[in-house]
N, C-alpha and C positions, 0 to 999 in steps of 0.2 A: 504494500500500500504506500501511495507516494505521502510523503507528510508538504506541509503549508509551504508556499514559496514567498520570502520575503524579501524585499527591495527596500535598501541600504541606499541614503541620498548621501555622498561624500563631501558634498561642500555646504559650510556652515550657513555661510550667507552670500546665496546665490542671487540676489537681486544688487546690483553695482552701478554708480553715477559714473564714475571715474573707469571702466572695464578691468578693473582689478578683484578678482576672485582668493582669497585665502586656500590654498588646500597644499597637504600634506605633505610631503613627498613621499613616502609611503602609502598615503591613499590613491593618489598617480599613478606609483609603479603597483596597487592592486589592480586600479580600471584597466592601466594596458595589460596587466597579464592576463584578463579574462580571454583574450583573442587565442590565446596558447591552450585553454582548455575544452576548446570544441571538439568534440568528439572528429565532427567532419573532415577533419583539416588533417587528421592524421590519416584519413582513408584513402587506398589506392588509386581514385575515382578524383579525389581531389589536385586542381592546380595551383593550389593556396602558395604564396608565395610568404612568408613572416617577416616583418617590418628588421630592421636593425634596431634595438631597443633603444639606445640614446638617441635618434632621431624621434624616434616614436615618442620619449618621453621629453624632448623636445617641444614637438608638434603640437602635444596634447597639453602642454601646461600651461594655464591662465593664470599662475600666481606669479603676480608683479615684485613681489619682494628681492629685494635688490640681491640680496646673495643665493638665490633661486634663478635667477641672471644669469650665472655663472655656472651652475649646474641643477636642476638639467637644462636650464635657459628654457627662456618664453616666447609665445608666442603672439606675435602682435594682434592678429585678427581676435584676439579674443578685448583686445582694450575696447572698440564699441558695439561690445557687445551691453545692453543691459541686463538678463536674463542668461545665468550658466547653471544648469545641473549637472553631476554622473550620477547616474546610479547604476549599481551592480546588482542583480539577482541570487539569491543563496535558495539552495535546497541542503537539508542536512549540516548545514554550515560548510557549504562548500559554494564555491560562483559555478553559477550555470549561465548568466546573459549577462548583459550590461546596454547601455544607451547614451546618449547624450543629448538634451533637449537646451535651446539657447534661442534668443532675441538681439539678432542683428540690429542697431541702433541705422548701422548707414544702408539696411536693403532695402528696399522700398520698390511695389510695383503700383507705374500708372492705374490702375484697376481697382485696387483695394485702401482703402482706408481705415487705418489702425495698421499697429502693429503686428510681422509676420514672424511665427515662430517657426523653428524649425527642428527636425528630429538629427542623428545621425550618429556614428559608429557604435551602431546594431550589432549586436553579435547575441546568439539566444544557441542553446539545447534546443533540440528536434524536440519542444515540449511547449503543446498551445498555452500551458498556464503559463510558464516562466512568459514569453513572448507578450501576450497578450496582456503581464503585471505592468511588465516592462514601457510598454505602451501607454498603457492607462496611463499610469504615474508620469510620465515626462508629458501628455496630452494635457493631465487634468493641470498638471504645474505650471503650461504653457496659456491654457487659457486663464488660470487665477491671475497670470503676470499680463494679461488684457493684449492675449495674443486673438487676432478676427480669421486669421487664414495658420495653420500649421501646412509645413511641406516637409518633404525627406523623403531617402533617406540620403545625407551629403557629408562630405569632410572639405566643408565645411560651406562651398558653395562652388561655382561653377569655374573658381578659378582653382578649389581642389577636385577632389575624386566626387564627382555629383551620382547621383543613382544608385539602384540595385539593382546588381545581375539577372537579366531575366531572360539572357538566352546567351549562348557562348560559352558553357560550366566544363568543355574541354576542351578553350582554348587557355596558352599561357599569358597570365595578363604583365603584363609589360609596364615599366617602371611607372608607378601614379595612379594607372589601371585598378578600378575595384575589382575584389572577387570575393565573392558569398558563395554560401550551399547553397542548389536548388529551392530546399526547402523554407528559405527565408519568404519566397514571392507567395505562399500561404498565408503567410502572417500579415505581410503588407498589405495583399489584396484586399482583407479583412479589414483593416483599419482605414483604408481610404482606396482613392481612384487615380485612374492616372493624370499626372498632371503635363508630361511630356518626358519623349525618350532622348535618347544620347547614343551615337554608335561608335564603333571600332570599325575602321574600313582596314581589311589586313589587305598587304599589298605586295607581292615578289616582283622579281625582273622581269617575268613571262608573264603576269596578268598585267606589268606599267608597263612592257615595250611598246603595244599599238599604240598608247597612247605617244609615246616619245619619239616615234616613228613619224607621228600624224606632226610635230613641231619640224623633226628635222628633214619632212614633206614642205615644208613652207618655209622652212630655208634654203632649199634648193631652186623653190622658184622666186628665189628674189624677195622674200617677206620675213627676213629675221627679226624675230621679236626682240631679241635684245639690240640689234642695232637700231633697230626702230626707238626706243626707249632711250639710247643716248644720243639719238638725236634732240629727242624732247627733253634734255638732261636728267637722264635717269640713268642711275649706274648702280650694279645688285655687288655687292663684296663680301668675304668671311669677315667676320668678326676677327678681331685680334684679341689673344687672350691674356697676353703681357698687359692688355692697356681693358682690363674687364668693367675696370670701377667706370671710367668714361664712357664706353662702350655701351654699360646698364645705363648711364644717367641719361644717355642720349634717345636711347630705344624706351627708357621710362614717358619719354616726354607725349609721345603716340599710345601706349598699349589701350589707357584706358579712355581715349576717343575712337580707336580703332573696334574693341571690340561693348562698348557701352550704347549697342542696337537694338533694336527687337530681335533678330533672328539669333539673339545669345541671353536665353533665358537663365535665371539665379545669376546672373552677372554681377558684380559687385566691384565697381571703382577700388581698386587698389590705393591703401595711403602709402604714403613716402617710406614709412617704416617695413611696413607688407611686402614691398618692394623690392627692398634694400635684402630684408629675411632671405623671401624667395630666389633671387639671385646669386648669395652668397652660397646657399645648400644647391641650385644649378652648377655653379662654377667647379662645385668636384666632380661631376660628372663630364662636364662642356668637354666634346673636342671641336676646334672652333673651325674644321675643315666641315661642319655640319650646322652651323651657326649663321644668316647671312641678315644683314641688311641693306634694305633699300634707302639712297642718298639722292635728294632733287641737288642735283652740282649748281644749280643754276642761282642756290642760293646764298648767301654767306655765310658760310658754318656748315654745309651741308646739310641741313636738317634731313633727317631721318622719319620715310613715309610710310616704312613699310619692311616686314622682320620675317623670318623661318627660323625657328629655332629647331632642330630635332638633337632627340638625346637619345644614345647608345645606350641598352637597356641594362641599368641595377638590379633588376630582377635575375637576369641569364646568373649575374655572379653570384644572387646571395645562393641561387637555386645552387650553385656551383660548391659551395663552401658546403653547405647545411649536405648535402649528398659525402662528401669525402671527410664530413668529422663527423663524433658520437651524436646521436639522437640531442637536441637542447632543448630545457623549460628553463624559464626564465628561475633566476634563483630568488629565493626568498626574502632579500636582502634589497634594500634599496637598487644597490647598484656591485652584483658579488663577482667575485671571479671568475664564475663562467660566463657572465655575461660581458664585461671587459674581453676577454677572450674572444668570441665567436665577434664584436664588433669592430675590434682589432683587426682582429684575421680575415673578418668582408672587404674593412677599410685596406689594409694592404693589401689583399688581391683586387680590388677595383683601382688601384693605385698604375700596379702592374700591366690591368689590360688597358686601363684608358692612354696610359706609356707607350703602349707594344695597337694601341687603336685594334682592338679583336674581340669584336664583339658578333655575333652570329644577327640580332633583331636590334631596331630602332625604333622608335616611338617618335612623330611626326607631333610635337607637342603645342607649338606655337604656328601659325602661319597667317600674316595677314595685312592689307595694305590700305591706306589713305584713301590711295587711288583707283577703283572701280573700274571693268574693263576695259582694259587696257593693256592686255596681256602681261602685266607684273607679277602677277598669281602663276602662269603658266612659265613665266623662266624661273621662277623661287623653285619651283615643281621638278624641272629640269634638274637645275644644277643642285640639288637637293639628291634625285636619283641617284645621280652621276658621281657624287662625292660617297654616296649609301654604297655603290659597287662599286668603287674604287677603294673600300674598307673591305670590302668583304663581304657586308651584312645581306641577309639573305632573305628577311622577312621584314617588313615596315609596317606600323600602326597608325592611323592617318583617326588620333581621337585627342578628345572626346567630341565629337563634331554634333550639334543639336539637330534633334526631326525639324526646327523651323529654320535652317539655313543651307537653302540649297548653293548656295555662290561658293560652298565648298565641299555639299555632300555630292553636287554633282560631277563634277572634275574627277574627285575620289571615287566617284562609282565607275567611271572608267577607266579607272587605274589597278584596282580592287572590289570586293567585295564587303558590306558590311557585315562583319562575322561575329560581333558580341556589341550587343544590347542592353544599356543600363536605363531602367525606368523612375523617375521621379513622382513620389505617391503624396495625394491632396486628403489632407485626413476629412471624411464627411461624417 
Protein backbone atom coordinates (compact mmCIF):
# COMPACT_ATOMS: atom_id res chain seq x y z
CA UNK A 1 0.00 0.00 0.00
CA UNK A 2 1.55 3.22 -1.14
CA UNK A 3 1.56 5.71 2.01
CA UNK A 4 0.64 9.80 1.74
CA UNK A 5 2.81 11.88 -0.72
CA UNK A 6 4.15 15.05 0.74
CA UNK A 7 5.44 18.27 -0.90
CA UNK A 8 8.29 20.19 0.97
CA UNK A 9 8.26 24.15 -0.23
CA UNK A 10 12.20 24.99 0.05
CA UNK A 11 12.26 28.59 0.06
CA UNK A 12 11.34 30.59 3.07
CA UNK A 13 10.19 33.51 1.50
CA UNK A 14 9.27 33.17 -1.90
CA UNK A 15 7.56 36.33 -2.61
CA UNK A 16 10.78 39.01 -3.44
CA UNK A 17 10.78 43.04 -4.40
CA UNK A 18 14.26 43.05 -5.01
CA UNK A 19 14.40 39.12 -7.01
CA UNK A 20 16.47 37.80 -4.33
CA UNK A 21 15.36 34.59 -2.86
CA UNK A 22 17.15 33.12 0.54
CA UNK A 23 17.76 29.21 0.03
CA UNK A 24 20.16 26.97 1.38
CA UNK A 25 22.75 25.46 -0.28
CA UNK A 26 21.97 22.36 0.76
CA UNK A 27 18.40 22.75 -0.04
CA UNK A 28 19.70 23.57 -3.82
CA UNK A 29 21.95 20.77 -4.16
CA UNK A 30 18.43 18.56 -2.61
CA UNK A 31 16.06 20.19 -5.64
CA UNK A 32 18.97 19.33 -8.24
CA UNK A 33 19.45 15.98 -7.01
CA UNK A 34 15.91 14.83 -7.53
CA UNK A 35 16.65 14.71 -11.40
CA UNK A 36 19.25 11.69 -10.49
CA UNK A 37 16.45 9.74 -8.82
CA UNK A 38 14.03 8.98 -11.77
CA UNK A 39 13.67 5.79 -12.00
CA UNK A 40 13.53 6.42 -16.10
CA UNK A 41 16.62 7.90 -16.78
CA UNK A 42 18.45 4.97 -15.76
CA UNK A 43 16.47 2.60 -18.34
CA UNK A 44 17.91 1.32 -21.46
CA UNK A 45 15.18 3.16 -23.56
CA UNK A 46 16.28 6.39 -22.20
CA UNK A 47 18.52 9.21 -23.88
CA UNK A 48 18.62 11.34 -20.68
CA UNK A 49 21.77 13.13 -20.87
CA UNK A 50 22.67 14.60 -16.71
CA UNK A 51 23.59 18.05 -16.31
CA UNK A 52 27.30 18.78 -14.95
CA UNK A 53 26.33 19.47 -11.33
CA UNK A 54 28.17 22.86 -10.79
CA UNK A 55 26.41 24.24 -13.70
CA UNK A 56 23.33 22.80 -12.76
CA UNK A 57 23.69 24.38 -9.23
CA UNK A 58 24.77 27.37 -10.80
CA UNK A 59 21.65 27.77 -13.05
CA UNK A 60 19.37 26.98 -10.40
CA UNK A 61 20.26 29.25 -7.75
CA UNK A 62 18.30 32.50 -6.80
CA UNK A 63 20.02 33.38 -3.62
CA UNK A 64 21.76 36.67 -4.02
CA UNK A 65 23.83 36.60 -1.08
CA UNK A 66 27.12 37.68 -1.93
CA UNK A 67 29.21 34.66 -1.00
CA UNK A 68 26.68 32.22 -2.69
CA UNK A 69 28.24 34.55 -5.75
CA UNK A 70 31.11 32.64 -5.43
CA UNK A 71 29.81 29.31 -5.02
CA UNK A 72 27.63 27.99 -6.57
CA UNK A 73 27.03 31.58 -8.17
CA UNK A 74 23.60 32.80 -9.21
CA UNK A 75 21.71 33.31 -11.60
CA UNK A 76 20.60 36.49 -12.89
CA UNK A 77 17.07 35.72 -14.60
CA UNK A 78 15.96 34.85 -11.23
CA UNK A 79 16.42 38.91 -9.96
CA UNK A 80 12.94 39.86 -11.62
CA UNK A 81 11.54 37.47 -10.96
CA UNK A 82 8.61 38.40 -8.09
CA UNK A 83 7.33 34.94 -7.22
CA UNK A 84 10.07 31.73 -6.71
CA UNK A 85 9.09 28.37 -5.36
CA UNK A 86 10.85 24.59 -5.30
CA UNK A 87 9.39 22.18 -4.03
CA UNK A 88 10.32 18.56 -3.84
CA UNK A 89 7.91 15.52 -3.43
CA UNK A 90 8.80 12.75 -0.78
CA UNK A 91 7.16 9.22 -0.52
CA UNK A 92 8.44 7.29 2.57
CA UNK A 93 11.00 10.12 3.12
CA UNK A 94 12.49 9.78 0.02
CA UNK A 95 12.04 12.41 -3.21
CA UNK A 96 10.12 11.18 -5.83
CA UNK A 97 9.20 14.67 -8.00
CA UNK A 98 10.15 18.06 -7.72
CA UNK A 99 8.96 21.46 -9.79
CA UNK A 100 9.60 24.93 -9.90
CA UNK A 101 6.78 27.41 -10.18
CA UNK A 102 7.93 31.52 -10.42
CA UNK A 103 6.46 35.08 -11.66
CA UNK A 104 8.41 36.72 -14.20
CA UNK A 105 8.39 40.40 -13.21
CA UNK A 106 9.71 41.45 -17.04
CA UNK A 107 7.31 38.65 -19.28
CA UNK A 108 4.55 40.05 -20.26
CA UNK A 109 2.11 39.12 -23.26
CA UNK A 110 0.11 41.69 -25.45
CA UNK A 111 -3.16 39.59 -24.64
CA UNK A 112 -3.34 39.08 -21.15
CA UNK A 113 -3.54 41.26 -18.36
CA UNK A 114 -2.10 40.50 -14.80
CA UNK A 115 0.49 38.61 -14.13
CA UNK A 116 1.91 35.25 -15.89
CA UNK A 117 3.07 32.59 -13.87
CA UNK A 118 4.98 29.86 -14.84
CA UNK A 119 5.80 26.17 -14.01
CA UNK A 120 9.03 24.36 -14.85
CA UNK A 121 11.98 21.72 -14.00
CA UNK A 122 9.39 18.97 -13.78
CA UNK A 123 10.71 15.95 -12.85
CA UNK A 124 7.95 13.28 -11.20
CA UNK A 125 7.93 9.18 -10.56
CA UNK A 126 5.72 7.31 -13.08
CA UNK A 127 3.07 8.03 -10.16
CA UNK A 128 -0.23 10.25 -10.86
CA UNK A 129 -0.31 11.20 -7.08
CA UNK A 130 3.28 12.50 -6.77
CA UNK A 131 2.72 14.48 -10.37
CA UNK A 132 -0.59 15.61 -9.80
CA UNK A 133 0.61 17.17 -5.73
CA UNK A 134 3.36 18.59 -7.44
CA UNK A 135 1.10 20.47 -9.79
CA UNK A 136 -1.48 21.40 -7.54
CA UNK A 137 0.80 23.08 -5.19
CA UNK A 138 3.02 25.22 -7.54
CA UNK A 139 -0.74 26.15 -9.42
CA UNK A 140 -2.55 26.99 -6.31
CA UNK A 141 0.88 29.07 -5.07
CA UNK A 142 0.85 30.73 -8.41
CA UNK A 143 -2.55 31.84 -8.50
CA UNK A 144 -2.42 33.07 -4.52
CA UNK A 145 0.63 35.24 -5.88
CA UNK A 146 -2.22 36.90 -8.46
CA UNK A 147 -0.92 34.99 -11.31
CA UNK A 148 -4.31 35.39 -14.59
CA UNK A 149 -2.45 32.97 -17.13
CA UNK A 150 0.07 29.91 -15.73
CA UNK A 151 2.33 28.25 -18.61
CA UNK A 152 5.14 25.46 -18.77
CA UNK A 153 6.65 23.43 -18.67
CA UNK A 154 10.28 25.88 -19.29
CA UNK A 155 13.82 26.53 -17.97
CA UNK A 156 13.12 29.18 -17.78
CA UNK A 157 11.70 30.77 -20.90
CA UNK A 158 12.40 30.79 -24.48
CA UNK A 159 15.66 31.81 -24.25
CA UNK A 160 16.30 28.43 -22.06
CA UNK A 161 15.05 24.98 -22.66
CA UNK A 162 11.16 25.86 -23.22
CA UNK A 163 8.61 22.75 -23.54
CA UNK A 164 8.05 19.10 -22.91
CA UNK A 165 9.00 16.38 -24.90
CA UNK A 166 6.38 15.05 -26.62
CA UNK A 167 7.73 13.25 -29.56
CA UNK A 168 11.55 12.54 -30.26
CA UNK A 169 12.05 10.02 -26.69
CA UNK A 170 14.83 8.34 -29.13
CA UNK A 171 16.58 10.97 -30.31
CA UNK A 172 19.83 12.27 -28.43
CA UNK A 173 19.17 15.74 -27.23
CA UNK A 174 21.84 17.96 -27.81
CA UNK A 175 23.47 20.58 -25.64
CA UNK A 176 20.37 22.91 -24.02
CA UNK A 177 17.94 20.26 -25.71
CA UNK A 178 15.15 19.17 -23.03
CA UNK A 179 14.60 15.42 -22.52
CA UNK A 180 11.70 14.00 -20.26
CA UNK A 181 10.03 10.37 -20.01
CA UNK A 182 7.32 9.73 -22.31
CA UNK A 183 5.31 9.51 -19.51
CA UNK A 184 5.44 13.16 -18.29
CA UNK A 185 2.93 14.25 -21.42
CA UNK A 186 0.07 12.27 -19.14
CA UNK A 187 0.41 14.46 -16.44
CA UNK A 188 0.65 17.65 -18.47
CA UNK A 189 -2.16 16.81 -20.61
CA UNK A 190 -4.14 16.70 -17.49
CA UNK A 191 -3.27 19.86 -16.17
CA UNK A 192 -3.61 22.13 -19.19
CA UNK A 193 -3.77 22.45 -23.16
CA UNK A 194 -1.49 23.25 -25.59
CA UNK A 195 -0.21 26.55 -25.78
CA UNK A 196 2.27 26.10 -28.64
CA UNK A 197 5.15 23.65 -29.96
CA UNK A 198 8.89 24.02 -30.47
CA UNK A 199 10.89 21.70 -32.82
CA UNK A 200 14.28 20.10 -33.59
CA UNK A 201 14.87 20.00 -37.30
CA UNK A 202 17.95 17.28 -37.27
CA UNK A 203 20.00 17.84 -40.33
CA UNK A 204 23.07 15.72 -42.13
CA UNK A 205 25.12 16.50 -45.32
CA UNK A 206 22.74 14.30 -47.49
CA UNK A 207 19.36 15.67 -46.29
CA UNK A 208 21.22 19.88 -46.51
CA UNK A 209 23.02 19.11 -49.91
CA UNK A 210 19.98 19.92 -52.30
CA UNK A 211 19.41 22.60 -50.53
CA UNK A 212 23.35 23.86 -50.90
CA UNK A 213 23.40 22.74 -54.39
CA UNK A 214 20.18 24.90 -55.18
CA UNK A 215 22.68 28.20 -53.62
CA UNK A 216 25.64 27.14 -55.45
CA UNK A 217 22.95 26.79 -58.76
CA UNK A 218 22.78 30.47 -58.41
CA UNK A 219 26.03 31.15 -58.32
CA UNK A 220 26.99 29.72 -61.30
CA UNK A 221 24.55 31.77 -63.04
CA UNK A 222 25.69 34.81 -62.06
CA UNK A 223 23.46 35.51 -58.76
CA UNK A 224 25.95 35.06 -55.74
CA UNK A 225 24.23 35.94 -52.61
CA UNK A 226 27.12 36.87 -50.92
CA UNK A 227 28.59 39.07 -53.46
CA UNK A 228 25.37 40.57 -53.99
CA UNK A 229 25.37 41.44 -50.10
CA UNK A 230 28.69 43.21 -50.31
CA UNK A 231 27.74 45.18 -52.78
CA UNK A 232 24.93 46.55 -50.55
CA UNK A 233 27.74 46.44 -47.77
CA UNK A 234 27.05 43.50 -46.13
CA UNK A 235 29.81 41.34 -45.04
CA UNK A 236 29.16 37.79 -42.87
CA UNK A 237 32.64 36.86 -40.68
CA UNK A 238 33.68 34.25 -37.69
CA UNK A 239 33.62 35.74 -34.75
CA UNK A 240 37.18 36.15 -33.20
CA UNK A 241 37.56 34.55 -29.85
CA UNK A 242 40.64 36.21 -28.52
CA UNK A 243 38.55 39.46 -28.79
CA UNK A 244 34.86 37.55 -27.19
CA UNK A 245 34.07 40.39 -24.56
CA UNK A 246 33.74 42.89 -27.61
CA UNK A 247 32.50 40.50 -29.90
CA UNK A 248 29.36 39.74 -27.16
CA UNK A 249 28.91 43.42 -26.60
CA UNK A 250 28.41 44.13 -30.18
CA UNK A 251 26.16 41.01 -31.10
CA UNK A 252 24.38 42.18 -27.51
CA UNK A 253 23.29 45.38 -29.17
CA UNK A 254 20.67 43.21 -31.86
CA UNK A 255 19.69 39.91 -30.03
CA UNK A 256 16.93 41.31 -28.28
CA UNK A 257 15.39 43.44 -31.35
CA UNK A 258 16.10 40.71 -33.51
CA UNK A 259 14.36 38.01 -31.91
CA UNK A 260 11.54 40.30 -29.41
CA UNK A 261 8.53 39.23 -32.45
CA UNK A 262 5.47 37.51 -32.40
CA UNK A 263 6.78 34.43 -34.31
CA UNK A 264 9.17 33.91 -30.92
CA UNK A 265 6.64 33.15 -28.20
CA UNK A 266 7.97 33.02 -24.18
CA UNK A 267 10.54 35.46 -25.52
CA UNK A 268 11.88 37.57 -22.81
CA UNK A 269 14.34 40.64 -23.52
CA UNK A 270 17.44 39.71 -22.03
CA UNK A 271 19.10 42.27 -19.38
CA UNK A 272 22.62 43.29 -19.44
CA UNK A 273 23.43 40.84 -16.79
CA UNK A 274 21.50 37.61 -18.49
CA UNK A 275 23.75 38.51 -21.12
CA UNK A 276 26.98 38.92 -19.82
CA UNK A 277 25.83 35.14 -17.64
CA UNK A 278 24.95 33.46 -20.92
CA UNK A 279 27.86 34.39 -22.83
CA UNK A 280 30.52 33.64 -20.46
CA UNK A 281 29.12 29.69 -19.84
CA UNK A 282 28.82 29.80 -24.29
CA UNK A 283 32.58 30.87 -24.56
CA UNK A 284 33.70 27.35 -23.14
CA UNK A 285 32.15 25.73 -25.53
CA UNK A 286 32.52 28.47 -28.74
CA UNK A 287 34.64 27.26 -31.58
CA UNK A 288 34.59 30.51 -33.37
CA UNK A 289 35.04 28.62 -36.99
CA UNK A 290 31.09 28.17 -36.10
CA UNK A 291 30.22 31.45 -34.78
CA UNK A 292 29.49 34.33 -37.60
CA UNK A 293 28.20 37.76 -37.64
CA UNK A 294 26.75 39.82 -39.82
CA UNK A 295 28.42 43.75 -40.28
CA UNK A 296 26.46 46.78 -42.46
CA UNK A 297 30.41 48.00 -43.51
CA UNK A 298 28.78 50.98 -44.71
CA UNK A 299 28.44 52.04 -41.27
CA UNK A 300 30.88 53.60 -38.62
CA UNK A 301 31.67 50.86 -36.35
CA UNK A 302 30.35 48.32 -38.39
CA UNK A 303 27.21 47.71 -36.56
CA UNK A 304 26.28 44.37 -36.31
CA UNK A 305 22.70 43.11 -38.02
CA UNK A 306 22.63 39.87 -37.88
CA UNK A 307 24.41 36.55 -35.99
CA UNK A 308 24.66 32.23 -36.34
CA UNK A 309 25.86 31.07 -33.58
CA UNK A 310 26.03 27.04 -33.60
CA UNK A 311 27.66 25.18 -30.66
CA UNK A 312 29.45 21.79 -30.93
CA UNK A 313 27.47 19.43 -28.79
CA UNK A 314 28.36 19.15 -24.55
CA UNK A 315 26.17 16.51 -24.41
CA UNK A 316 28.30 13.87 -27.15
CA UNK A 317 31.00 14.57 -24.12
CA UNK A 318 29.31 14.34 -20.97
CA UNK A 319 27.60 11.18 -22.60
CA UNK A 320 31.35 10.21 -23.22
CA UNK A 321 32.80 10.50 -19.68
CA UNK A 322 29.54 9.02 -17.71
CA UNK A 323 29.83 5.62 -20.39
CA UNK A 324 33.93 5.18 -19.55
CA UNK A 325 33.80 5.88 -15.55
CA UNK A 326 31.62 4.05 -12.60
CA UNK A 327 27.97 4.45 -12.44
CA UNK A 328 27.57 8.41 -10.56
CA UNK A 329 24.79 9.90 -7.96
CA UNK A 330 25.28 12.86 -6.93
CA UNK A 331 26.81 12.79 -3.29
CA UNK A 332 25.22 13.76 -0.31
CA UNK A 333 27.22 16.56 0.48
CA UNK A 334 26.81 19.95 -0.78
CA UNK A 335 29.46 19.61 -3.10
CA UNK A 336 31.64 15.84 -2.35
CA UNK A 337 34.24 14.33 -4.09
CA UNK A 338 32.67 12.50 -6.48
CA UNK A 339 31.19 15.19 -7.79
CA UNK A 340 34.26 17.43 -8.12
CA UNK A 341 35.44 14.48 -9.86
CA UNK A 342 33.16 13.50 -12.60
CA UNK A 343 32.90 17.65 -13.27
CA UNK A 344 36.43 17.99 -13.56
CA UNK A 345 36.97 15.02 -15.63
CA UNK A 346 33.78 16.45 -18.21
CA UNK A 347 35.57 19.99 -17.91
CA UNK A 348 38.87 18.51 -19.07
CA UNK A 349 37.66 16.29 -21.69
CA UNK A 350 35.51 19.12 -23.36
CA UNK A 351 38.68 21.08 -22.98
CA UNK A 352 40.57 18.47 -25.20
CA UNK A 353 37.86 18.07 -27.86
CA UNK A 354 36.90 21.68 -28.22
CA UNK A 355 41.22 21.98 -28.71
CA UNK A 356 41.49 19.00 -31.14
CA UNK A 357 37.54 20.60 -32.60
CA UNK A 358 35.94 16.63 -32.72
CA UNK A 359 32.82 16.63 -32.12
CA UNK A 360 30.47 14.01 -34.08
CA UNK A 361 26.76 16.67 -33.63
CA UNK A 362 26.15 20.47 -33.59
CA UNK A 363 23.35 22.32 -32.39
CA UNK A 364 22.31 25.25 -34.66
CA UNK A 365 21.41 27.45 -31.51
CA UNK A 366 21.28 31.17 -32.49
CA UNK A 367 20.51 32.26 -36.11
CA UNK A 368 19.09 35.53 -37.19
CA UNK A 369 19.15 38.86 -38.88
CA UNK A 370 17.82 42.67 -38.85
CA UNK A 371 17.50 42.33 -42.31
CA UNK A 372 14.56 40.27 -44.00
CA UNK A 373 14.81 38.63 -47.34
CA UNK A 374 17.43 39.35 -48.56
CA UNK A 375 19.30 36.22 -48.63
CA UNK A 376 21.50 36.87 -45.22
CA UNK A 377 19.72 33.87 -43.71
CA UNK A 378 20.61 31.74 -46.76
CA UNK A 379 24.60 32.57 -46.63
CA UNK A 380 24.69 32.28 -42.50
CA UNK A 381 23.19 28.74 -43.73
CA UNK A 382 25.99 28.03 -46.20
CA UNK A 383 28.91 28.96 -44.48
CA UNK A 384 27.45 27.47 -41.21
CA UNK A 385 27.24 23.92 -43.30
CA UNK A 386 30.56 24.31 -44.60
CA UNK A 387 32.49 25.16 -41.60
CA UNK A 388 29.92 21.93 -39.72
CA UNK A 389 31.80 19.55 -42.57
CA UNK A 390 34.89 20.85 -42.47
CA UNK A 391 34.87 19.74 -38.42
CA UNK A 392 33.62 16.76 -39.15
CA UNK A 393 30.28 16.96 -37.52
CA UNK A 394 27.88 14.77 -38.96
CA UNK A 395 24.58 15.42 -37.57
CA UNK A 396 23.07 19.27 -36.91
CA UNK A 397 20.16 20.41 -34.69
CA UNK A 398 18.40 23.41 -36.23
CA UNK A 399 16.22 24.38 -32.54
CA UNK A 400 14.48 25.37 -30.79
CA UNK A 401 12.60 26.96 -33.76
CA UNK A 402 8.72 27.81 -32.64
CA UNK A 403 5.31 26.26 -34.70
CA UNK A 404 4.64 30.32 -35.36
CA UNK A 405 7.91 31.02 -37.33
CA UNK A 406 8.12 29.87 -40.44
CA UNK A 407 11.19 32.50 -41.85
CA UNK A 408 13.12 29.73 -40.30
CA UNK A 409 11.06 26.54 -39.84
CA UNK A 410 10.80 26.60 -43.59
CA UNK A 411 14.54 26.88 -44.92
CA UNK A 412 15.06 24.19 -42.05
CA UNK A 413 12.51 21.94 -43.57
CA UNK A 414 14.44 21.72 -46.51
CA UNK A 415 17.55 21.14 -45.03
CA UNK A 416 16.16 18.48 -42.53
CA UNK A 417 13.44 17.07 -40.85
CA UNK A 418 11.66 18.11 -37.76
CA UNK A 419 12.55 15.08 -35.54
CA UNK A 420 11.69 16.08 -31.69
CA UNK A 421 8.89 18.18 -30.48
CA UNK A 422 8.62 20.05 -27.21
CA UNK A 423 5.04 21.38 -26.21
CA UNK A 424 4.32 24.35 -24.03
CA UNK A 425 1.19 23.52 -21.75
CA UNK A 426 -1.73 26.43 -20.79
CA UNK A 427 -2.89 25.36 -17.36
CA UNK A 428 -7.05 25.45 -17.75
Amino acid sequence: MKTTVTIERLIDRPVSTDGSFPLPVAKLKEFVNVAWSIPFYSAAESRKVMPILAVEMNDLNPDRNWWKKKFPGANPFFHHCSFLQYYVAHRDGKPVGRIAGFIDRSYHESTVHGEIGWIGLFESFDDDEVASALLAAATEDLQQGGAVKIIGPARFNANGEDGLLVDGFDKHPMVMEAYQPPYYTRFLERWGVKENDWYAFRMTHESASPYMERLNDMRRRGQDLEQRLARQGVAVRSVKLSDWVNEIARIKTIYNTAWDTSVHPQFERFSEEEFDYLASGLRMIAIEDLVFVVEDVTKPDHPVIGMAVTLPDLNEVVEEYDRLHARYAPSDHIYGLSDIRRDLGIFGLLRSRVRHRSFKYARVFVLGTMRKKNGIDAVLYEKTYFAAMNMGIQLGSGSQVADTNPEISVPLSHMGNAEITWRVYRHT
